[in-house]
N, C-alpha and C positions, 0 to 999 in steps of 0.2 A: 531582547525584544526585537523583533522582527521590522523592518520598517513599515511593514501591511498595519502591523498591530500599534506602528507609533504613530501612524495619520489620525488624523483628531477626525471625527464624524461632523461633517457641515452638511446644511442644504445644498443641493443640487445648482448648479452656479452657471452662467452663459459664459461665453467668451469674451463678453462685453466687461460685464462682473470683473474681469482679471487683469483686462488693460486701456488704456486709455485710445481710445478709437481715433479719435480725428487727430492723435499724434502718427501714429501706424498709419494713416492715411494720409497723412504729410510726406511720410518714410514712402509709401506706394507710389506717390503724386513723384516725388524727387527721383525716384526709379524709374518711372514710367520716359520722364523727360529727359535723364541721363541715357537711356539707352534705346527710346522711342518703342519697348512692347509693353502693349497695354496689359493689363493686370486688375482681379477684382478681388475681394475677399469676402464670403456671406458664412454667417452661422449654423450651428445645426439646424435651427428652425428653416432655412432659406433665407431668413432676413438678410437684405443686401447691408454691409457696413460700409465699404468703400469700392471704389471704382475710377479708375486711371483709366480712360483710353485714347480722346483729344478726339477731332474730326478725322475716322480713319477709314477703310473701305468699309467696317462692318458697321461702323455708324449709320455712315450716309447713304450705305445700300442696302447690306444685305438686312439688318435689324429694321430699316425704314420701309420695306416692301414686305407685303404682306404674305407673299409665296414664299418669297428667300427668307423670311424670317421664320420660317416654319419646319425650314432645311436647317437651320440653325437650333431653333427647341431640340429636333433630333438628334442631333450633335451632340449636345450638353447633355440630357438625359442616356446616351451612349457613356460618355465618361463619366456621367454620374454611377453608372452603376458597375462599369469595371473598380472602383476604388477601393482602393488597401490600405492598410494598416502600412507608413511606411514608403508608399509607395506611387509612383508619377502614370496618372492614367491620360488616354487621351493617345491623338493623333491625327491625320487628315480630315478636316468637317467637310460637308460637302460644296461649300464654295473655295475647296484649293485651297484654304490657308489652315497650319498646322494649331490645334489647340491641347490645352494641358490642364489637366487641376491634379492635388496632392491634396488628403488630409492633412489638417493638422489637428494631432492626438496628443493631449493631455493624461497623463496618468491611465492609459487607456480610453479615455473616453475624446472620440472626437465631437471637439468642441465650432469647427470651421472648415470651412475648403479654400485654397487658396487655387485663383486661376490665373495664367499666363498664356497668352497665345495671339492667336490673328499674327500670326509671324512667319516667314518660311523658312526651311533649313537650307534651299536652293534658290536662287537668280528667278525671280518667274517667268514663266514660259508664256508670253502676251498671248500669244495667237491662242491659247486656252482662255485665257481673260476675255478675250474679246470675243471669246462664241461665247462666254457666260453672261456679256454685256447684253447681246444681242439674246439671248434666250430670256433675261428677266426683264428687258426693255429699258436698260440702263443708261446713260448720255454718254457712251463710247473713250469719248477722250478725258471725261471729267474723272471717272471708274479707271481707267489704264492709271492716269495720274497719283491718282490714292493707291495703287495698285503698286507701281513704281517706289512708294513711298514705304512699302512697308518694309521694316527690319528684316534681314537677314542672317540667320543666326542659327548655328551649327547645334544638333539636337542635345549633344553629350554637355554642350556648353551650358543650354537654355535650363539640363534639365540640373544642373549645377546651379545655376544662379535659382530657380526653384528650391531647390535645396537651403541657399543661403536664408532666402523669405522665409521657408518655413522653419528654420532651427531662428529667426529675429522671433518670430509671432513667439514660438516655444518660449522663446525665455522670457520676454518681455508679459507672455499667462503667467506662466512658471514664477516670475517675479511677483503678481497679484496675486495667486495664489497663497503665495507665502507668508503675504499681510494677513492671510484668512486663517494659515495655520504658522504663523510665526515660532511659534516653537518646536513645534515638529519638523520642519522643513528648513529652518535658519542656515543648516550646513551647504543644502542647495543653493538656496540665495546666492551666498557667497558665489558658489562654484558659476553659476548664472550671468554672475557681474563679470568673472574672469574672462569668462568668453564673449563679451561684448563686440559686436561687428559693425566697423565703422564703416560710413559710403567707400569710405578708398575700397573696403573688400571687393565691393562690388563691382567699384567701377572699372576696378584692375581687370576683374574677370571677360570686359566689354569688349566684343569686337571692333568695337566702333573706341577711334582715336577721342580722348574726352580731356579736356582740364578746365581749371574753372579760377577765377581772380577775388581778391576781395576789393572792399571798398575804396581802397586807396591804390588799384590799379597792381596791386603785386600778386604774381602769381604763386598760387597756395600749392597745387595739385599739376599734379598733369599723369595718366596711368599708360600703362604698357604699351599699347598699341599704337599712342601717341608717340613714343620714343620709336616702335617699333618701325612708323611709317613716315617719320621725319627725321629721326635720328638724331633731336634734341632732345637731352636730361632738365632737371628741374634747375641743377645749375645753371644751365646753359638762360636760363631764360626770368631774370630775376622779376620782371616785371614786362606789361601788353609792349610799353614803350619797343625794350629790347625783341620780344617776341616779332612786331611787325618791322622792325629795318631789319633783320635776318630771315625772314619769312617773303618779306616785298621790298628786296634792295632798291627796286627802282623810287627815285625818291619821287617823280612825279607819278606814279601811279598808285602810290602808297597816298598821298595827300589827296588824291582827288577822286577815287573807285573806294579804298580800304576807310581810308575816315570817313568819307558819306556813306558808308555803312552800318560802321561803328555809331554816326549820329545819329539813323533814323532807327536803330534797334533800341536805342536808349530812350530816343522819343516814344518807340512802341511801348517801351518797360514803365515809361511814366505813365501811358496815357492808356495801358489795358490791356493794349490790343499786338497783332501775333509781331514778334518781330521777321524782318524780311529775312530771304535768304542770299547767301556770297558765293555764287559760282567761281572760283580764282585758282588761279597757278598759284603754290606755295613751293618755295625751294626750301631743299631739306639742307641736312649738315652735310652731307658731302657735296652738293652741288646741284644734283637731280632735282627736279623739278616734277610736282604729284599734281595734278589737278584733282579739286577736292570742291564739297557743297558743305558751305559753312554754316550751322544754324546755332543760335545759344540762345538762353534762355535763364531767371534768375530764381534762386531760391536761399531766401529773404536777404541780405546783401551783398550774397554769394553768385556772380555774374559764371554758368556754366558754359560751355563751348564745344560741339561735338563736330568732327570733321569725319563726312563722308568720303571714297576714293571714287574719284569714277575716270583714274588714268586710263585705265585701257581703253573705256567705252569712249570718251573723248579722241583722245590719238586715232581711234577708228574712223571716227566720224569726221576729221579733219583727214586723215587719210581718202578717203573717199571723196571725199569736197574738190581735194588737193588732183587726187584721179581722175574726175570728170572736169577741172578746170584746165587742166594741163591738156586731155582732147580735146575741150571746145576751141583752147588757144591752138592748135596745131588745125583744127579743120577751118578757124576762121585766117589759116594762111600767116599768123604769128611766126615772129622772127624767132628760130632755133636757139639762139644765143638769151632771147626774154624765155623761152618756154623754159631752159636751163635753171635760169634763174630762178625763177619761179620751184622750179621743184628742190634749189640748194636751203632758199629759205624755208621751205616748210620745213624742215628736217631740223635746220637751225632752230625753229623754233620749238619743236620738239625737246631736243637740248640743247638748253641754252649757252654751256659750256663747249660746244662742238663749234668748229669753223669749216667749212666743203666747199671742195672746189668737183668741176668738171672734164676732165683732159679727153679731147678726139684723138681719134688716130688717125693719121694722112693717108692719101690716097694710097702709097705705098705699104701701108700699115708696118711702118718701122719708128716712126715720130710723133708722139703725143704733143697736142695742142692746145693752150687754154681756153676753152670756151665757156666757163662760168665759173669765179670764186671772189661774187664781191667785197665779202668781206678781209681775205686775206690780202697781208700789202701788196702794193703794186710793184716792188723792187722786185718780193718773191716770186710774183707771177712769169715776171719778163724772165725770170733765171732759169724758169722750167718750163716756159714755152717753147717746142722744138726738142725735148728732151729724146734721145734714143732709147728705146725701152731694149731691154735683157735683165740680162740677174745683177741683181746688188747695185740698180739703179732706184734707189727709195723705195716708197713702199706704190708708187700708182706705178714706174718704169718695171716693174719686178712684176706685179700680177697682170700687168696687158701681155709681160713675155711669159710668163707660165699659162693665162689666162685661170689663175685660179683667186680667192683671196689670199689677200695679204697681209697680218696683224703685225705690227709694230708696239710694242709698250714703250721701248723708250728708245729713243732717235737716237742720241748720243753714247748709246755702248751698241745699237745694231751693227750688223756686217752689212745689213745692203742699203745703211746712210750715212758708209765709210767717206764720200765724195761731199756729200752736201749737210755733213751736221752742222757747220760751222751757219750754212746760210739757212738750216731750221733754226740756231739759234739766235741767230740775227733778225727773224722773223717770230721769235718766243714761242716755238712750236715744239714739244718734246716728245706725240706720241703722235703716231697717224695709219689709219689700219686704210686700206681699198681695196674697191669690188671691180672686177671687171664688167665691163657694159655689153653685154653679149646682145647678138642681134636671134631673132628669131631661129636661126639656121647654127647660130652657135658660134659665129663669128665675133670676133672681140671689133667692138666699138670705139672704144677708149677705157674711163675707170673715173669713180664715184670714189673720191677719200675723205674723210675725216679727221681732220687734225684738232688736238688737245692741247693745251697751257703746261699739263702735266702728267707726269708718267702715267698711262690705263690701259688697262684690257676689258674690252668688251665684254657686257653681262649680253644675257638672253634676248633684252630690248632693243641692245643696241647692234646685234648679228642681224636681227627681225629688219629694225630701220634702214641698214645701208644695206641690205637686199631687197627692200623695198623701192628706195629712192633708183638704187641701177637699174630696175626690172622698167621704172617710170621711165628713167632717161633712156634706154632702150626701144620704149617704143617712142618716142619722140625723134630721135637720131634718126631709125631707121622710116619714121613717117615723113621725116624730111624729103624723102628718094621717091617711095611710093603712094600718091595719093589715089589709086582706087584703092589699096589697102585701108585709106581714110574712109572712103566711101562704107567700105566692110565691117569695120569698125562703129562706123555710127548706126548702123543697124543691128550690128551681133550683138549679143549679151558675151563680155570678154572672158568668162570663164568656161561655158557651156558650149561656146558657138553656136547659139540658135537665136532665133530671131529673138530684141530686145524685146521690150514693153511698149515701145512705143512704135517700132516697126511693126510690131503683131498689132498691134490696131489699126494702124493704117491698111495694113492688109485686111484685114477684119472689116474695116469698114469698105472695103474694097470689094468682098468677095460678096457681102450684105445684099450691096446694091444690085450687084447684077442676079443674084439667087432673087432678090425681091421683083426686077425687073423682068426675071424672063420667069418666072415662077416656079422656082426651082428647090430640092431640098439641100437643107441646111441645118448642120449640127455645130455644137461646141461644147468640148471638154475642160471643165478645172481639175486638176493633177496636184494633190499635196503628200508630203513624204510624212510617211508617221513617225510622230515623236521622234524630228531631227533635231527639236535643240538638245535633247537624252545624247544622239550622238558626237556631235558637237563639246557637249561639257563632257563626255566622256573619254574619246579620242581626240580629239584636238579637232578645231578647225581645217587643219588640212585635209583631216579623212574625210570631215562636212563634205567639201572639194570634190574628196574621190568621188564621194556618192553623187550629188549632182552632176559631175562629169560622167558617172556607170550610167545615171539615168538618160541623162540628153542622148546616150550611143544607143541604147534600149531604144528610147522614142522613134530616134532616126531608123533605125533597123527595123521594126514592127507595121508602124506607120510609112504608109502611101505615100509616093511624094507629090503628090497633089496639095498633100496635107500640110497645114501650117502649123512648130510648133512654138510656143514663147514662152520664154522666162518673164513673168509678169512682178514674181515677187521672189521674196529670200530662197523658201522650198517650196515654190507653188508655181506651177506651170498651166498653161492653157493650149490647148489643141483644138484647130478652126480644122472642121471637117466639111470641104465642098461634097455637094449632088450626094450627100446621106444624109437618111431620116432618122426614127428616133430607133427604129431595131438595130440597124447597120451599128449606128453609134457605138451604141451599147456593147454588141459584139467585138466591134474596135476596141473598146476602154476593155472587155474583158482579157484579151489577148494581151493587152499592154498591159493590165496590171496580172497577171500572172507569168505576162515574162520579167518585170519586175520582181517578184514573189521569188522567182525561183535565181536572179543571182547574185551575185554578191561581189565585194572589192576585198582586195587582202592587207591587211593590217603589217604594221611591220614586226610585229610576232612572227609571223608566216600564216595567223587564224584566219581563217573567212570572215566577214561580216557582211552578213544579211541584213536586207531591209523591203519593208512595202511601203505603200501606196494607197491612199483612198481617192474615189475618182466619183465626179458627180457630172450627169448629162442632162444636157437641153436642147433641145430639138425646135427649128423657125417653122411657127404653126400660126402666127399673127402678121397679117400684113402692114401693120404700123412699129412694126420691132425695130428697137435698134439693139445695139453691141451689148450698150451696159446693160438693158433687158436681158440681153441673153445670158451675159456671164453673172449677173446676178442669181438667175434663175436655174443655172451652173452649180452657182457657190453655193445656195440652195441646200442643192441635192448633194454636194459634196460634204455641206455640214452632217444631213442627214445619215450619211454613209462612216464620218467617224464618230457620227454619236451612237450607232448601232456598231460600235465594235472594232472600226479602223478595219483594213486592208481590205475593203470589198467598194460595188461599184450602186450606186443608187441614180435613177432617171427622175427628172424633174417632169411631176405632173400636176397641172392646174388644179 
């Protein structure tokens, strides 16, 4: 007998009929919060049975307005009707975030759809979010916010853990069903229960680092990425106790930042409401240091724990803080030896395993000098103050005389710290890699090193950092000598060389006044690069560089020098056009963006890369205008120019 011919004939059955719903909506809800994408499941009829999504951008906007909520119907009814047997339909809705749904089919008949989404597969790209802010009249920073918040999560990944929901829902029918035909089907059963998928399955699968404790403080779980980005095992971590003096050795900041944390999340868990979030440095098992956003959450007396990474955007952001602190201390006339300092501890604090000194080189450039390494001893310093640099003089007297880097892993079997291994190990120093401090022209400075506890070779972060930190102490050294170069500096933008953002207004407001006084015309240009963070995540940062460098040389070359150009923002530039109206303008912006259009930077493949430009114009035709009027009125038309297409030029008219 056939198994067609052993199924017993029942009435026609809902999805509900087969499993217990607000268990599966338990199972959803503990999904949704282990890995923050939201998730719903509705019948064949459309009836809704559950829905996970928490306060997220499509709540609080795009479903709560009545336009964007209508861009979203289209959406759903789009993937509604790609679906298959089988099969993950779905993709980009129109407000930018990726959505998904899959049947789920019972014996051929689908009985439900299961959806996942409101999630991106990439970083998102703000400056998109924020012309969608502004086109549905959304509160800008509240919209980025929830924006910022949503998961990120690789498509082959998402569309796997979809997979996992839908073979739970399958067995979990599949299971009720069987009470319906218990003897026909018993052998399934069985097979049903074998395949049982515990939350580890899933949460293994998470991009996002996750583990979770029970009621007496011991930790149960902890999944892959958790290991993978701290580099603590479940061994390693028997209980919260151990977890945070390995996690936050310092003991006072572990007692007064990590437990008032720990207390007011528990107070949220008693009292309802959301618990807070823990921006903090975690050190992993080697020693490294992640900076992470801690959020948990309980499901029922299962206390869960998910750690977001946001080292690099952090380190960025303190890199930059660290870069315009270090100019304001050198143009407010700060002592060379503080501005030093100042940039050894950033660095240190970056790694916190790391110890950096600063060595000059004397007037005769034969003798390197201490000029900043508070933290290493004093014995050490006085022994390498005055040192003569050549070869197989440590690792800073070696690269001031090749001028190139110098990587050491271990002090005490190198050839060139045959002389002084004895007083590294009297100082408990065993690896030390340095930069030369090159001066603009290419002249060596002195040297940026890095000394270790124990034997290392530099990963990819830490080549990035101490080329970072020499490039810093480099223009400090040689600002020392030349302050109109200070002058130049506080008005350039330091990558482009063109007027900063704040120099171009001042100018702006400069050139305003006399066009208003003597009644003269006046234009201004906003300049943005299409879809630069596409090239950014795709070639790296640096080629970002090339490009805004190819462009600021375009500018200057095309453009009048009358003309004023500024870096105002990341890829967005402004061009102050004196004594032209609104045609001249225009034919300006077109020449600039078609000699933009046509060239390109070379990759280190040897490939070209191409890129454009969309440009928006406005013309002083009000005699109560000021600046931000105009480049409003600017950015205007520059919206209008990449929502018709990108790489063309649109004039702003009343």
């Amino acid at each position: 007998m056939s198994s067609k011919e052993s199924m017993i004939t029942a009435p026609q059955y809902r999805f509900s009929d087969l499993i217990d719903v607000p268990a599966y909506a338990r199972m959803l809800k503990s999904f949704f919060e282990a890995t923050g994408i939201p998730n719903g499941l509705v019948d064949a009829d459309g009836e809704l049975l559950c829905l996970a999504t928490g306060d997220n951008a499509c709540t609080m906007f795009h479903r709560a307005d009545a336009v964007a909520a209508e861009s979203c119907r289209d959406s759903n009814i789009a993937i509604m009707r790609d679906l298959r047997d089988g099969s993950v339909a779905g993709g980009l809705c129109r407000h930018g975030l990726m959505d998904y749904a899959t049947p789920v089919v019972i014996e051929g008949r689908q009985l439900a759809t299961l959806f996942l989404g409101q999630v991106l597969h990439t970083p998102p790209d703000m400056e998109f979010f924020r012309e969608h802010a502004r086109k549905f009249g959304f509160d800008e920073q509240t919209y980025l916010k929830s924006i910022a918040a949503i998961p990120v999560v690789d498509k082959d990944q998402l569309q796997k853990l979809m997979g996992v929901m839908v073979e739970m829902a399958k067995m979990l029918a599949a299971s009720g069903l069987a009470r319906l035909r218990q003897t026909a089907l018993e052998r399934d059963l069985r097979e049903h229960a074998e395949r049982r998928i515990e939350l580890e399955d899933i949460l293994d699968s998470s991009p996002i680092a996750i583990g979770w404790s029970n009621s007496k403080n011991q930790i149960e779980y902890i999944n892959r990425q958790f290991t993978h980005l701290f580099g603590y095992t479940l061994d390693d971590l028997p209980n919260l106790d151990a977890w945070f003096r390995q996690a936050h050795p310092d003991d006072r900041y572990r007692e007064t930042i990590v437990r008032s944390w720990v207390r007011e999340a528990a107070l949220a868990h008693q009292t309802g409401t959301t618990p807070p979030e823990l921006e903090t440095d975690v050190t992993c098992k080697d020693g490294a240091v992640c900076r992470v956003v801690v959020r948990t959450s309980w499901v029922g007396d299962r206390q869960l724990v998910n750690f977001t990474d946001i080292t690099e955007r952090w380190v960025s952001e303190q890199r930059k803080q660290a870069h315009d602190a270090m100019l304001e201390m050198v143009a407010k006339g700060a002592e060379l030896t503080d501005v030093l300092n100042a940039i050894v501890r950033q660095v240190q604090s970056e790694d916190k395993t790391a110890l950096c000194s600063v060595l000059l080189m004397d007037a005769e450039g034969k003798h390197l000098q201490t000029a900043a390494a508070p933290d290493l001893p004093a014995f050490y310093n006085e022994a390498i103050n005055g040192v003569e640099i050549g070869p197989n003089v440590g690792s800073c007297g070696t690269a001031a005389y090749l001028g190139q880097r110098v990587i050491v892993e271990d002090i005490r079997t190198h050839e060139y710290w045959k002389l002084y291994a004895g007083l590294a190990a009297q100082a408990g120093l065993r690896a030390c890699w340095s930069e030369p401090i090159l001066s603009s022209r290419g002249k060596v400075l002195g040297t940026f090193g890095i000394y270790h506890a124990e034997p290392k070779i530099p990963q990819a972060p830490d080549i990035e950092r101490i080329g970072f930190a020499a490039s810093l102490a480099g223009i400090a050294i040689e600002n020392r000598y030349t302050y109109e170069e200070l002058e130049r500096r506080a008005y350039t933008d330091y990558l482009t060389g063109l007027a900063n953002r704040r120099y171009f207004f001042e100018q702006a407001e400069t050139e305003l006044s006399r066009s208003l006084r003597y009644g003269r015309e006046l234009s201004i240009l906003m300049l943005d690069i299409d879809h630069f963070k596409q090239v950014n995540d795709t070639y790296g940062h640096k080629v970002g560089d090339l490009v805004l460098q190819k462009l600021s040389s375009i500018c200057q070359a095309t453009l009048r020098d009358i003309d004023i150009v500024g870096r105002v923002g990341g890829e967005e530039f402004a061009v102050l056009l004196p004594e032209t109206g609104r045609e001249q303008a225009m034919n300006a912006a077109e020449r600039l963006r078609t000699a933009i259009e046509t060239a390109q930077v070379t990759l280190n493949s040897g490939l070209p890369l191409h890129f454009t430009a969309s440009l928006g114009v406005a013309a002083l035709t009000e005699k109560d205008a000021n600046i931000d009027m105009l480049l409003n009125q600017a950015d205007q038309a520059l919206y209008q120019a990449k929502n018709a297409g990108r790489n063309r030029t649109c004039v702003y008219r009343a």
